[in-house]
MARSE-633533 format. One line per 2 residues: number of its first residue (from 0); their letters; for each residue x, y, z negated of N, C-alpha, C, CB. Coordinates in nm, 3 decimals, always signed. Glycine has a CB too. Layout:
% MARSE-633533
NUM = A = X:Y:Z:X:Y:Z:X:Y:Z:X:Y:Z ~ ...
END
This chain:
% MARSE-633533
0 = XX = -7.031:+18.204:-8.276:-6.929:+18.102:-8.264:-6.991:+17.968:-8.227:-6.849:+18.089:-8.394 ~ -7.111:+17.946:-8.267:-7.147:+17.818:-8.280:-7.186:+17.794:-8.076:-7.300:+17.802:-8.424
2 = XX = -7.255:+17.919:-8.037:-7.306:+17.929:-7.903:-7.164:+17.858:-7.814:-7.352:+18.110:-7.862 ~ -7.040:+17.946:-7.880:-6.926:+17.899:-7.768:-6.865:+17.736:-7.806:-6.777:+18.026:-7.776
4 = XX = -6.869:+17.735:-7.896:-6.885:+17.622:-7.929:-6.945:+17.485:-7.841:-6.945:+17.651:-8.021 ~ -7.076:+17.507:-7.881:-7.197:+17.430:-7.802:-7.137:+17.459:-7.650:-7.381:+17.506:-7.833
6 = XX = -7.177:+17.532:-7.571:-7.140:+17.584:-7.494:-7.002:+17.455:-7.397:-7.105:+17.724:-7.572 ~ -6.864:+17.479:-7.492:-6.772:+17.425:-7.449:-6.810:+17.240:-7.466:-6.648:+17.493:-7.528
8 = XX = -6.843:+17.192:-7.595:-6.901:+17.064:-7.590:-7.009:+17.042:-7.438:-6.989:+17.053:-7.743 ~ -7.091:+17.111:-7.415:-7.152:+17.091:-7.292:-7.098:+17.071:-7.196:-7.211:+17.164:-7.260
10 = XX = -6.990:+17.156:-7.176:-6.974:+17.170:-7.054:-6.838:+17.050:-7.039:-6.953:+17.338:-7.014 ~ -6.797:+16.998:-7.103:-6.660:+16.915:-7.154:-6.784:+16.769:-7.134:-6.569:+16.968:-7.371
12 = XX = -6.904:+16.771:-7.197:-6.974:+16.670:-7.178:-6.995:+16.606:-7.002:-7.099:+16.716:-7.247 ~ -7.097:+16.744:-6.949:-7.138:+16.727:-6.803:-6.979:+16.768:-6.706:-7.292:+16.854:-6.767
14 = XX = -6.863:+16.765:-6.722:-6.776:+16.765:-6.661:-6.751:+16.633:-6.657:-6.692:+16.842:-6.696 ~ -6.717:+16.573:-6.785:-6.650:+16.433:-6.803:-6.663:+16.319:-6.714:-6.689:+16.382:-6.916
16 = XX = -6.783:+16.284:-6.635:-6.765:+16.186:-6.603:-6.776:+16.238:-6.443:-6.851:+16.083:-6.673 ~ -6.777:+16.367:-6.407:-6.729:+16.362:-6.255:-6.547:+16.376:-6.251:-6.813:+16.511:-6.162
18 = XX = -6.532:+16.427:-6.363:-6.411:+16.387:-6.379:-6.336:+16.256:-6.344:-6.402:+16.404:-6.481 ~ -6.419:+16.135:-6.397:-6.389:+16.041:-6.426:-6.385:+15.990:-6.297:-6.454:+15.992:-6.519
20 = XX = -6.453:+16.052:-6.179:-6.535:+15.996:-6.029:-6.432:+16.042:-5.953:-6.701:+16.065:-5.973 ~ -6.350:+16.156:-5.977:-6.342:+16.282:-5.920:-6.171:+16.166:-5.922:-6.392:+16.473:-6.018
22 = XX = -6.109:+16.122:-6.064:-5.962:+16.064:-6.061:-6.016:+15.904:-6.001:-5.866:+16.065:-6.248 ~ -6.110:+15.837:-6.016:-6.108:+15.744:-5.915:-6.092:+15.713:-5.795:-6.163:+15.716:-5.915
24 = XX = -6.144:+15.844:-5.721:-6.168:+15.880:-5.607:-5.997:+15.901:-5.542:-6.275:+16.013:-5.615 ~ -5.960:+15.956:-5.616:-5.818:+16.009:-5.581:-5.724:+15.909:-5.574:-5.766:+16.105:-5.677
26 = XX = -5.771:+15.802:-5.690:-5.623:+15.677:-5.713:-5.664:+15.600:-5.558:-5.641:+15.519:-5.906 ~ -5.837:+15.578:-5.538:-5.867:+15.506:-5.411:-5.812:+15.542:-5.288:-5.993:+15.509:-5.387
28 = XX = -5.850:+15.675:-5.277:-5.803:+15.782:-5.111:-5.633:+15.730:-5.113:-5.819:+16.036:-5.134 ~ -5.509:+15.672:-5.246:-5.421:+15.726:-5.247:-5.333:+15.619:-5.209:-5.407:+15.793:-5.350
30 = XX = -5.455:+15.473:-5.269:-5.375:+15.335:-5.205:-5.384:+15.335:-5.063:-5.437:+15.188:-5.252 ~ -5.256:+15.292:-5.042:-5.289:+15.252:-4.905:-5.247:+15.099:-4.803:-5.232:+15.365:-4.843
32 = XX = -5.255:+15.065:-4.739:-5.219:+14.896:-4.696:-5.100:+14.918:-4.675:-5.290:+14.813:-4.562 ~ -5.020:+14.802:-4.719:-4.902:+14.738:-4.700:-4.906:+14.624:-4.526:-4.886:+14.643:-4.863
34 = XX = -4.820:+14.707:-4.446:-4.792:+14.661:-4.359:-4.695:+14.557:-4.344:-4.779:+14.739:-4.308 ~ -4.595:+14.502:-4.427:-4.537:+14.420:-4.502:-4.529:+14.325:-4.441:-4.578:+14.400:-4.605
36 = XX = -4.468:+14.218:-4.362:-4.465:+14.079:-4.305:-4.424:+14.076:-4.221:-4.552:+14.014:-4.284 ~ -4.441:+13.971:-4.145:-4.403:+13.944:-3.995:-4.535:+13.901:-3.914:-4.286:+13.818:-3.986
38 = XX = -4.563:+13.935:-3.771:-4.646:+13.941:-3.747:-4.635:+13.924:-3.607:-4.692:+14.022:-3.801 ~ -4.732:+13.844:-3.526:-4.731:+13.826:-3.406:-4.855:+13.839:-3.299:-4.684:+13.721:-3.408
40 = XX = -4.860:+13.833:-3.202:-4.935:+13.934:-3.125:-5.015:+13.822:-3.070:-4.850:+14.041:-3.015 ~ -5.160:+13.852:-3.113:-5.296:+13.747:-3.032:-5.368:+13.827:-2.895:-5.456:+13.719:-3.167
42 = XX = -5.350:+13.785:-2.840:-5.369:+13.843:-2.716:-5.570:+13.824:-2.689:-5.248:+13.744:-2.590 ~ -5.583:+13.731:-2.756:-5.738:+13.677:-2.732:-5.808:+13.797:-2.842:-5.770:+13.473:-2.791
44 = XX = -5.746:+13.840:-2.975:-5.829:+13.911:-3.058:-5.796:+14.048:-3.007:-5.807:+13.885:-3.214 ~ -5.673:+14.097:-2.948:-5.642:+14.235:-2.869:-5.775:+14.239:-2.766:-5.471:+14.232:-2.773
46 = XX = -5.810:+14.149:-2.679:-5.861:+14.164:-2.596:-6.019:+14.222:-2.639:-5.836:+14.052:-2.529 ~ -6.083:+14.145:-2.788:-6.172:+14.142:-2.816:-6.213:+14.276:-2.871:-6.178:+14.046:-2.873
48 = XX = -6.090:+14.306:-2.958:-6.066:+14.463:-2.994:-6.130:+14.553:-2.881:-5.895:+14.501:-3.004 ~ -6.023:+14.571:-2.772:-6.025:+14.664:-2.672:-6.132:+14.653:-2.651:-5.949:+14.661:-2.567
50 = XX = -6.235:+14.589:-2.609:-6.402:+14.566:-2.591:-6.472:+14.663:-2.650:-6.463:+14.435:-2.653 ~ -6.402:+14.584:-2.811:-6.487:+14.669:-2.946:-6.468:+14.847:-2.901:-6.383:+14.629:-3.143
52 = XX = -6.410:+14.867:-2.857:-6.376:+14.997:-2.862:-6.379:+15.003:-2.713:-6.241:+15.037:-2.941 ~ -6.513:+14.957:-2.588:-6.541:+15.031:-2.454:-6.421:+15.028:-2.377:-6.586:+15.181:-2.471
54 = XX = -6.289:+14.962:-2.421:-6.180:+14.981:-2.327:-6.134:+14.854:-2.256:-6.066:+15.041:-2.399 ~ -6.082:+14.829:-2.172:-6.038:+14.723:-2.096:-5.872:+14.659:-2.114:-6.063:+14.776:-1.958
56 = XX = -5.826:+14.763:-2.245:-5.650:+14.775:-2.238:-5.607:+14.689:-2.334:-5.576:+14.928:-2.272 ~ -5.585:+14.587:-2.336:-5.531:+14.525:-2.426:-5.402:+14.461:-2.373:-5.622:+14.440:-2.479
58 = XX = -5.302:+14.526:-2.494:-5.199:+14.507:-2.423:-5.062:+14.534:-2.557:-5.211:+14.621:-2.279 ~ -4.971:+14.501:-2.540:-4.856:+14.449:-2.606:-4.777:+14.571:-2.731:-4.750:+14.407:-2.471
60 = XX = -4.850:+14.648:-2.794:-4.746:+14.757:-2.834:-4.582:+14.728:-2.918:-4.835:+14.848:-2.933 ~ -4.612:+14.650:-3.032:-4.474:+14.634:-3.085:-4.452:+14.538:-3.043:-4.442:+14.635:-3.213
62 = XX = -4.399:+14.505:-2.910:-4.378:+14.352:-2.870:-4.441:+14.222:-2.949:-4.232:+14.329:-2.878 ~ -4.330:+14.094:-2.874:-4.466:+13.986:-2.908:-4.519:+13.958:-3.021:-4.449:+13.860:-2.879
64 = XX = -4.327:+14.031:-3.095:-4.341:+13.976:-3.255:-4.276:+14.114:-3.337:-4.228:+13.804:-3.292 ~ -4.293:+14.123:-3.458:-4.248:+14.212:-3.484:-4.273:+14.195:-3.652:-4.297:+14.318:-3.400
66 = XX = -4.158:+14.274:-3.740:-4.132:+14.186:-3.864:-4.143:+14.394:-3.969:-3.906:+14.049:-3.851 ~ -4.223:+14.438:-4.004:-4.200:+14.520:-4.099:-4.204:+14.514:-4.220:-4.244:+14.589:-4.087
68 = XX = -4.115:+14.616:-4.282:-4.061:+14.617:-4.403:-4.122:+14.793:-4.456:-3.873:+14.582:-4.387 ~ -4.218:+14.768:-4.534:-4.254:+14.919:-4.615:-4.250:+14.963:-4.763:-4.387:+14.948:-4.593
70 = XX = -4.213:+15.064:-4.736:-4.166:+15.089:-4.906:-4.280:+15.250:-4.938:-3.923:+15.138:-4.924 ~ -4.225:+15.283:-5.041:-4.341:+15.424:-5.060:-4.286:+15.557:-4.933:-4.317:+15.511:-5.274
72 = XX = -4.146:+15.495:-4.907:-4.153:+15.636:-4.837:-4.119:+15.600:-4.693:-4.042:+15.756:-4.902 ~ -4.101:+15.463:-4.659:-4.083:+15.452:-4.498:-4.172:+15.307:-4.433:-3.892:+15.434:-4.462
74 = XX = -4.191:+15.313:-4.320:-4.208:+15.206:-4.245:-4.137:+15.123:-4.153:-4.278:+15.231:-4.199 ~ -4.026:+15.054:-4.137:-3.943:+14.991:-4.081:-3.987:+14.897:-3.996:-3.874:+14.950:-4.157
76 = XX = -4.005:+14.900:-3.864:-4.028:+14.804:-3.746:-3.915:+14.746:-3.737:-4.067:+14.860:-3.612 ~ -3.918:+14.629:-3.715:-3.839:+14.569:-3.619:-3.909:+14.455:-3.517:-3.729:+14.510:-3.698
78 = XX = -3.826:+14.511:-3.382:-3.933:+14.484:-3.293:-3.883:+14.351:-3.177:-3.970:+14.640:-3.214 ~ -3.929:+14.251:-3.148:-3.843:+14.188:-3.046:-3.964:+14.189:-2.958:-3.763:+14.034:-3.081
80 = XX = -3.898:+14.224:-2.808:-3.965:+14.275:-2.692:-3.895:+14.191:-2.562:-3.944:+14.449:-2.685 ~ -3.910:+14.138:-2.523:-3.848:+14.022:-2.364:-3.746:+14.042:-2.409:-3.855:+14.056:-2.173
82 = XX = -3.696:+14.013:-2.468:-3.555:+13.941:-2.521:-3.433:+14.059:-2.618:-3.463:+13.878:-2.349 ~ -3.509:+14.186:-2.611:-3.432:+14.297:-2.673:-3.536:+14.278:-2.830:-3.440:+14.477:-2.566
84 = XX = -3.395:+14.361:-2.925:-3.478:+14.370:-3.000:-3.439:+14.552:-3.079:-3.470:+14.223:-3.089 ~ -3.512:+14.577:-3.125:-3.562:+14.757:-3.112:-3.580:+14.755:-3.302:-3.779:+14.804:-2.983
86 = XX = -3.523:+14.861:-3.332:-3.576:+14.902:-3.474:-3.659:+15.047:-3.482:-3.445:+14.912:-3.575 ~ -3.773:+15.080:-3.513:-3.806:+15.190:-3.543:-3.861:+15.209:-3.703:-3.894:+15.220:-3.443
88 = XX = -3.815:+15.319:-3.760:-3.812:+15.375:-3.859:-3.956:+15.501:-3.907:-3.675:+15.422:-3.840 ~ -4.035:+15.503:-3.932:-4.121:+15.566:-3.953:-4.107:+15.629:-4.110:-4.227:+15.487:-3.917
90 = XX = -4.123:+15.772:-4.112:-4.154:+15.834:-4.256:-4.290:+15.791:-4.309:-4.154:+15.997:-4.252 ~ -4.319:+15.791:-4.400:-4.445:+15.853:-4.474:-4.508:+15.946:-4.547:-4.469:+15.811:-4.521
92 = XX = -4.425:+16.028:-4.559:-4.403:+16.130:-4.627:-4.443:+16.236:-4.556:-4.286:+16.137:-4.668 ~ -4.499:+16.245:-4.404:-4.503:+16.328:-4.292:-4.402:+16.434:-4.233:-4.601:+16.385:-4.310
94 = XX = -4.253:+16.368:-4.297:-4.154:+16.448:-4.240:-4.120:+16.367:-4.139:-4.042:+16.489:-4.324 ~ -4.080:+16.459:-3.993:-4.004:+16.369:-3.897:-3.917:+16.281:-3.898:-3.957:+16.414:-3.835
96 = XX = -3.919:+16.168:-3.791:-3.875:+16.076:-3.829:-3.754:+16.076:-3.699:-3.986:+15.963:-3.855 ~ -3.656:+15.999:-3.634:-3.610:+16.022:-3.503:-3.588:+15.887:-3.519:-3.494:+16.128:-3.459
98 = XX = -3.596:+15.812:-3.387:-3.563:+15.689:-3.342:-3.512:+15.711:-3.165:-3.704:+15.586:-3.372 ~ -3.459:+15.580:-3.157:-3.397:+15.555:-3.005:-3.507:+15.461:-2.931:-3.229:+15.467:-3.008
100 = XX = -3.525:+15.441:-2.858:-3.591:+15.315:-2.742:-3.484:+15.324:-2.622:-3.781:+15.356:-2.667 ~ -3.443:+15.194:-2.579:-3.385:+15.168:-2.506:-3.435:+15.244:-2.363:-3.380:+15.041:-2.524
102 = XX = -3.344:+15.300:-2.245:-3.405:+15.395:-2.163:-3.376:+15.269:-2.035:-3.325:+15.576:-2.156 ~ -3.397:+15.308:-1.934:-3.418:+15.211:-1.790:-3.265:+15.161:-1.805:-3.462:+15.308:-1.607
104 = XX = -3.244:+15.075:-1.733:-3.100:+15.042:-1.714:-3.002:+15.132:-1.635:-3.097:+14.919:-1.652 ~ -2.908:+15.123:-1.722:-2.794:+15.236:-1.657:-2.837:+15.399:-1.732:-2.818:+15.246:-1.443
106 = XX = -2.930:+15.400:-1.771:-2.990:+15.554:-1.793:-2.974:+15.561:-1.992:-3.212:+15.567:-1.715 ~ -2.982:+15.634:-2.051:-2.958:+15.669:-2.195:-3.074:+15.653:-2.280:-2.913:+15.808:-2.210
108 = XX = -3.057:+15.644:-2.394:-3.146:+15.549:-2.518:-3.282:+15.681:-2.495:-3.042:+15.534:-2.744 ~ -3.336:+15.685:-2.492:-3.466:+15.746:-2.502:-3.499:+15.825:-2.697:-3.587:+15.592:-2.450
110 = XX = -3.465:+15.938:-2.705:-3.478:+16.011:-2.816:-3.627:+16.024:-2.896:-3.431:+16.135:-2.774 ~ -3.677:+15.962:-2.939:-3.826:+15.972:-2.990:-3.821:+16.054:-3.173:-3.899:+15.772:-2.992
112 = XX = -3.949:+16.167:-3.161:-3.955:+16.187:-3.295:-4.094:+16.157:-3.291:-3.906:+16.322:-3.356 ~ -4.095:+16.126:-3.436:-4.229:+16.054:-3.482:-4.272:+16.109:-3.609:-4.213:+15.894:-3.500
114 = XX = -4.392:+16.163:-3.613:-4.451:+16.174:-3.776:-4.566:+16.118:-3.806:-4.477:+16.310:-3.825 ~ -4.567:+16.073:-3.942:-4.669:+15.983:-3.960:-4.717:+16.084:-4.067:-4.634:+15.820:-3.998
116 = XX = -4.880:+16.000:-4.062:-4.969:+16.073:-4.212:-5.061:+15.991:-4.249:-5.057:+16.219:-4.194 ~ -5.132:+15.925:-4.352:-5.224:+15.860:-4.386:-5.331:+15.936:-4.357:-5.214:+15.819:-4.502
118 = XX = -5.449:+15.853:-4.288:-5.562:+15.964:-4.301:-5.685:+15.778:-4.298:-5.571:+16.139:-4.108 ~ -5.696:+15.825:-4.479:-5.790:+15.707:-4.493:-5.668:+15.555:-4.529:-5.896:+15.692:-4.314
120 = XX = -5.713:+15.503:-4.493:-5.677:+15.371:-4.445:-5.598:+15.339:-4.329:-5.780:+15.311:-4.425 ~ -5.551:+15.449:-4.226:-5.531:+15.428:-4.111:-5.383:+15.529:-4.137:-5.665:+15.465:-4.003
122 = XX = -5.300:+15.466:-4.077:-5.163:+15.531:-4.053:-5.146:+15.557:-3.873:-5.030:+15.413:-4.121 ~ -5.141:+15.718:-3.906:-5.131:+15.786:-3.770:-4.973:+15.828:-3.708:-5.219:+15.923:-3.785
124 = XX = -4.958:+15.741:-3.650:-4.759:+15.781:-3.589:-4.788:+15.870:-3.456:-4.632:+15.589:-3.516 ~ -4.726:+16.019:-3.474:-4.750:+16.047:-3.358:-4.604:+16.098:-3.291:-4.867:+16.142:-3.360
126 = XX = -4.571:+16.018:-3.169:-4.445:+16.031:-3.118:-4.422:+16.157:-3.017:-4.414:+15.902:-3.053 ~ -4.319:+16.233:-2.995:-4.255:+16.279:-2.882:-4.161:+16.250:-2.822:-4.235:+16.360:-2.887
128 = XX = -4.129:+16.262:-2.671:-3.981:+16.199:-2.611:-4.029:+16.298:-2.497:-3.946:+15.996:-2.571 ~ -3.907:+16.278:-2.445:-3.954:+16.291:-2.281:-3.934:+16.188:-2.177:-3.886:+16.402:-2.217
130 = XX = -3.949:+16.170:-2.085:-3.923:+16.062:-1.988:-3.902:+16.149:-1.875:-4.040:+15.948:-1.968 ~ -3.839:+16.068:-1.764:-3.766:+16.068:-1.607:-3.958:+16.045:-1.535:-3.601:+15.873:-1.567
132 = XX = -4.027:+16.135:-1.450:-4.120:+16.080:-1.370:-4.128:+16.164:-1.250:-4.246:+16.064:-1.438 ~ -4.100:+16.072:-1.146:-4.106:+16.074:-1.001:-4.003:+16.192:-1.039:-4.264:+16.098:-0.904
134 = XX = -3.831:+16.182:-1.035:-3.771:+16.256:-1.087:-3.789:+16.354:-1.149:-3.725:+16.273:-1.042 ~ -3.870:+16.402:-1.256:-3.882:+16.530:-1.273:-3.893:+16.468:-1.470:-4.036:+16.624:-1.163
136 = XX = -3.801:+16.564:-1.533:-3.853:+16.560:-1.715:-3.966:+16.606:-1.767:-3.771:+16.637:-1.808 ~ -4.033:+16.518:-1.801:-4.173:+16.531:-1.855:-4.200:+16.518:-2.005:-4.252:+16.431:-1.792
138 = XX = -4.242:+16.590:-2.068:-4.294:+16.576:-2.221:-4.386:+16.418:-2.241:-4.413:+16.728:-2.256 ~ -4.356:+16.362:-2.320:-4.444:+16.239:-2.359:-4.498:+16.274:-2.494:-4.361:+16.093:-2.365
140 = XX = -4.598:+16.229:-2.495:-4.709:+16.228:-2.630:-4.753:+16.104:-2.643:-4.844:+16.321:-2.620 ~ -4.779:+16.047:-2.786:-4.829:+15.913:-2.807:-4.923:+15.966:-2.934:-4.701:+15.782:-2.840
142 = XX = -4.993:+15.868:-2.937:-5.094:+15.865:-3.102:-5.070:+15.652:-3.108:-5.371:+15.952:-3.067 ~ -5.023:+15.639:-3.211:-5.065:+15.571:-3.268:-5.144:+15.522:-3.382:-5.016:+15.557:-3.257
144 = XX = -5.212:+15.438:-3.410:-5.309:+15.404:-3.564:-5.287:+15.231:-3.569:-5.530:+15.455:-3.545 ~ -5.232:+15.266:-3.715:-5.226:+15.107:-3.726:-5.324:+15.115:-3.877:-5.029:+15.025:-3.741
146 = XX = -5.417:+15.031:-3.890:-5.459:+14.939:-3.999:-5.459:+14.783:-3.992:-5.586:+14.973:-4.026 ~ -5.531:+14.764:-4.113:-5.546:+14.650:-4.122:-5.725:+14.578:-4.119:-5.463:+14.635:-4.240
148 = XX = -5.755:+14.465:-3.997:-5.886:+14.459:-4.027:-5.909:+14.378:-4.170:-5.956:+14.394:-3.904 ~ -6.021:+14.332:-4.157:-6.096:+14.266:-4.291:-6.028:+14.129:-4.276:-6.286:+14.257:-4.289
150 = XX = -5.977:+14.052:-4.153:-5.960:+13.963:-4.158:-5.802:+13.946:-4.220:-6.005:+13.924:-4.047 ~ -5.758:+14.103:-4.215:-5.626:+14.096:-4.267:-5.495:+14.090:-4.117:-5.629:+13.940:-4.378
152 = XX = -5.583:+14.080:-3.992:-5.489:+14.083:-3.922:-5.459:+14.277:-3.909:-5.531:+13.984:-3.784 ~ -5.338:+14.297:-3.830:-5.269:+14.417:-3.844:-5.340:+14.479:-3.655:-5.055:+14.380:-3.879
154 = XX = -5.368:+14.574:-3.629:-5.462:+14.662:-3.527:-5.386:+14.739:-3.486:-5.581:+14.737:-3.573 ~ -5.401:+14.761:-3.393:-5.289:+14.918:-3.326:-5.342:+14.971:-3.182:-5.084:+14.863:-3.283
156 = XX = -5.406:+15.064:-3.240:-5.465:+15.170:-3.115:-5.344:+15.225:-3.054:-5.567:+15.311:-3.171 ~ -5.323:+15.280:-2.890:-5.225:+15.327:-2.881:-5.271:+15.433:-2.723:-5.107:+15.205:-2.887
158 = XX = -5.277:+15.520:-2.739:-5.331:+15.663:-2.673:-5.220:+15.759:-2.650:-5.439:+15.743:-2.769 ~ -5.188:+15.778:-2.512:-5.038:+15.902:-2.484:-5.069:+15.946:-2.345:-4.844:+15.822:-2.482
160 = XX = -4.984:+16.035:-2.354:-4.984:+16.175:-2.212:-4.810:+16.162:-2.141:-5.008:+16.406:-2.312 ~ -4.784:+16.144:-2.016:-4.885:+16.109:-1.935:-4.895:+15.979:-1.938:-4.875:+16.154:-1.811
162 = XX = -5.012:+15.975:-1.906:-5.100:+15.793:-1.865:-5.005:+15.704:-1.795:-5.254:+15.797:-1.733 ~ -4.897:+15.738:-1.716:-4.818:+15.710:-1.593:-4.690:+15.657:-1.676:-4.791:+15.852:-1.482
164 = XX = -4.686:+15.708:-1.803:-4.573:+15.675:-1.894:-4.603:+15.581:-2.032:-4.517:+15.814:-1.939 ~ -4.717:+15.643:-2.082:-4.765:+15.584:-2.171:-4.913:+15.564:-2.161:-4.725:+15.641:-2.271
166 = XX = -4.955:+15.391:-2.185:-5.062:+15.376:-2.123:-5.158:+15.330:-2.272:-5.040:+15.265:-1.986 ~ -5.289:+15.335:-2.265:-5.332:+15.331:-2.386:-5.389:+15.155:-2.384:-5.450:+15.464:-2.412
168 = XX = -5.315:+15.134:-2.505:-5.344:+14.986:-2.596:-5.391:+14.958:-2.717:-5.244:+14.921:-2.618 ~ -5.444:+14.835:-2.670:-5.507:+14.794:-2.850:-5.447:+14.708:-2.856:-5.664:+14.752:-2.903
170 = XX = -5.389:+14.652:-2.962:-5.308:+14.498:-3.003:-5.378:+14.449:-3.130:-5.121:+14.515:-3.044 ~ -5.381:+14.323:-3.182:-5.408:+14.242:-3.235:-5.284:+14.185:-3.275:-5.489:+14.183:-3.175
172 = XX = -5.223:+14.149:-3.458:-5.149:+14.116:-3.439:-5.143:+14.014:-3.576:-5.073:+14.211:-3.398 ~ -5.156:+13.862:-3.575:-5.154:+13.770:-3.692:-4.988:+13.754:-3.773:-5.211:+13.614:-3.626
174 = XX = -5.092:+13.762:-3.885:-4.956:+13.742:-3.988:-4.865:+13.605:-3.971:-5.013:+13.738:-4.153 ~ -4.765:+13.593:-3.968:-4.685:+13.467:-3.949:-4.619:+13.402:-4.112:-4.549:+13.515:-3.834
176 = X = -4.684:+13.285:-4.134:-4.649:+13.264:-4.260:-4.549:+13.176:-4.292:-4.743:+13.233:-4.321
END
């Protein structure tokens, strides 16, 4: 008795504190940034971005300005773009999401589904639609990643298929206080 004993104290001992590593680790992986504010688009730190990252694209994704609202289970854009203004709705939960974008003039709202997933620090939106090109319906693909840098401004990689529809951007975007 005494062996199982000992035994269980040991092993309750050398468990305990990866335990302890093991639920830290988990509460850390589990926070994640609050996208939260209003926020407007620096065209000088986009540019510097796109560099950072070998690319030449710096360029406008949630228009100039754009005001979100996040809670535990959604991400709420609202977007003002040359004079329209656009709401998109993002899950977090990684269930699909559906939103509209305004389609060419005269032509119908553009159907987008979107799922998001935390991976890290970085929130991955990845959209489908189709679009009208050189008349013909084409599948669209997007990746987006938004974090936040150190300086606290808000980042947004933006990578899609085809190139001809969706072109890849980095934005830069300061908090408005």
């Amino acid at each position: 008795m005494w062996t199982v004993i000992s035994s269980l104290v040991l092993a309750l001992a050398l468990s305990g504190p990866s335990l302890f590593v093991e639920a830290q680790l988990t509460s850390q992986s589990q926070a994640t940034p609050d996208f939260s504010g209003r926020w407007a688009v620096n065209m000088d730190k986009s540019a510097r971005l796109a560099r950072e990252a070998n690319s030449n694209t710096a360029a406008v994704v949630f228009g100039e300005q754009c005001v979100m609202t996040q809670t535990a289970e959604t991400l709420t854009l609202d977007i003002t773009a040359g004079g329209m203004s656009i709401q998109a709705v993002y899950r977090l939960d990684g269930k699909p999401a559906i939103n509209k974008s305004p389609g060419a003039p005269g032509q119908p709202d553009i159907i987008i589904t979107s799922t998001s997933r935390w991976i890290g620090h970085v929130l991955h939106v990845t959209t489908t639609s189709q679009s009208e090109l050189d008349g013909v319906l084409v599948p669209v693909e997007s990746l987006r990643k938004l974090w936040l840098t150190a300086d606290g401004d808000l980042a947004v990689e933006r990578r899609g298929t085809p190139s001809r529809v969706v072109s890849d951007a980095w934005t830069v975007y300061e908090r408005v206080k």
